[in-house]
N, C-alpha and C positions, 0 to 999 in steps of 0.2 A: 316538300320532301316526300309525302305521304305518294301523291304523283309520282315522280320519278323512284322509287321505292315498288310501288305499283308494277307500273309499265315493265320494271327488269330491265337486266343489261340488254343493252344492245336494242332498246327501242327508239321511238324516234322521238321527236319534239312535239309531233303534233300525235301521237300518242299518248302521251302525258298528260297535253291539252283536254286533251279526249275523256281522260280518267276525272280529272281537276273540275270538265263540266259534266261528268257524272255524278258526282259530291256535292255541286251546285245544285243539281234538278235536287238530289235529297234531302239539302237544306231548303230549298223553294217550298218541298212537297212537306217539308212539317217533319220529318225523321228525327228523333230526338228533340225535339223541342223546338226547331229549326236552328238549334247552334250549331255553328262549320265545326269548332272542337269535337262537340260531342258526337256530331256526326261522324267526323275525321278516327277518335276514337273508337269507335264501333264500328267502322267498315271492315276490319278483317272478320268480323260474323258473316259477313254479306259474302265474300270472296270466294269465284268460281272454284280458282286454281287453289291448292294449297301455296303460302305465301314464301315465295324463295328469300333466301339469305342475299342483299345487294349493297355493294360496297356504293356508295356516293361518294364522286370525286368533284370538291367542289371548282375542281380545274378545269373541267368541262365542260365544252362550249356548249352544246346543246342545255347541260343541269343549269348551264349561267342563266343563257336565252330561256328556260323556264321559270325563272326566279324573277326576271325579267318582265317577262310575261303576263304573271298571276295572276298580278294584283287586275288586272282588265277583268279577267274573270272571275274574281271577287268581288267587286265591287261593281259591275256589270248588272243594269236592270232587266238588258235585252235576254231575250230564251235563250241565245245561242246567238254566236260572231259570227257577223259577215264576213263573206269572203275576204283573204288579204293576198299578199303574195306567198305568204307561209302556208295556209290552206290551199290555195293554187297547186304549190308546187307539191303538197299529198296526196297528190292524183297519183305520183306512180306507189302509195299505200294504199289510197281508196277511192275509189267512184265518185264524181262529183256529187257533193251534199254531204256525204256521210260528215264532215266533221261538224256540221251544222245538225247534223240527226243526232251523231254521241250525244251533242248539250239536251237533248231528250231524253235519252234513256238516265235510268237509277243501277243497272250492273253493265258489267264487260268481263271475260273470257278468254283464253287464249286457245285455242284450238292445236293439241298435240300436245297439250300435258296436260297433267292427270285431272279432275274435274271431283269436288268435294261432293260426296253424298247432300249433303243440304241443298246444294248448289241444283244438282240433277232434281232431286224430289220437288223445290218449290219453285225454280226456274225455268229450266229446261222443259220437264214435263207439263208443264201449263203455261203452251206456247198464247194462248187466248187471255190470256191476263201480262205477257210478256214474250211480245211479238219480239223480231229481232227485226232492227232497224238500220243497222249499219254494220260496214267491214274495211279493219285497216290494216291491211297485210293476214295475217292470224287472230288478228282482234275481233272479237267481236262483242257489238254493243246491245242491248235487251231494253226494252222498256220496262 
């Protein structure tokens, strides 16, 4: 939920993915103790954008197909998923690799709404500690 929640209306599926193995790398790297809760908890500190109000409809095929999903990326040893046909076909959101690069980075971005002072101060501006690594559509992913 925290995913699609995230992403906002009108993102894509493998956008979500995208955010889901962002919160993986944080749990990987030790963030909170490496619990997903607590880390899950505590990700709106981290959050570029200010966090919009989104309705979740559990009728929705892409929200199903993320729920669907998850659990690979939850309980998933590898850094980041091989290609399938759903990364395939997000080549017209992003460049081949990037969804492979998100499961790298620890933030994401949406380019054209407003961007959190913390966000700018500790991310943004110290692009050498938090290179950008990926883009999917507007998204974009930070190490």
């Amino acid at each position: 939920m925290f995913a699609a929640r995230a992403a906002g209306k009108g993102a894509s599926l493998e956008q979500m993915k995208a955010i889901a193995l962002c919160i993986r790398k944080r749990v990987w790297d030790g963030w909170h103790d490496g619990s997903w809760l607590s880390v899950i908890e505590h990700a709106d500190e981290t959050l570029a954008n200010p966090p919009a109000q989104v309705y979740l409809d559990p009728n929705s095929r892409i929200f199903q197909r993320l729920v669907a999903d998850i659990d690979d990326i939850y309980f998933s040893s590898r850094p980041s998923p091989s290609p399938t046909y759903e990364t395939k076909t997000a080549q017209r959101f992003a460049p081949e690799g990037a969804y492979d690069a998100a499961g790298q980075c620890c933030y994401w971005m949406f380019l054209g709404q407003p961007i959190r002072p913390w966000f700018q101060e500790h991310i943004i501006q110290r692009p050498d500690q938090h290179a950008h690594r990926a883009q999917m559509g507007l998204m974009l992913f930070l190490e």
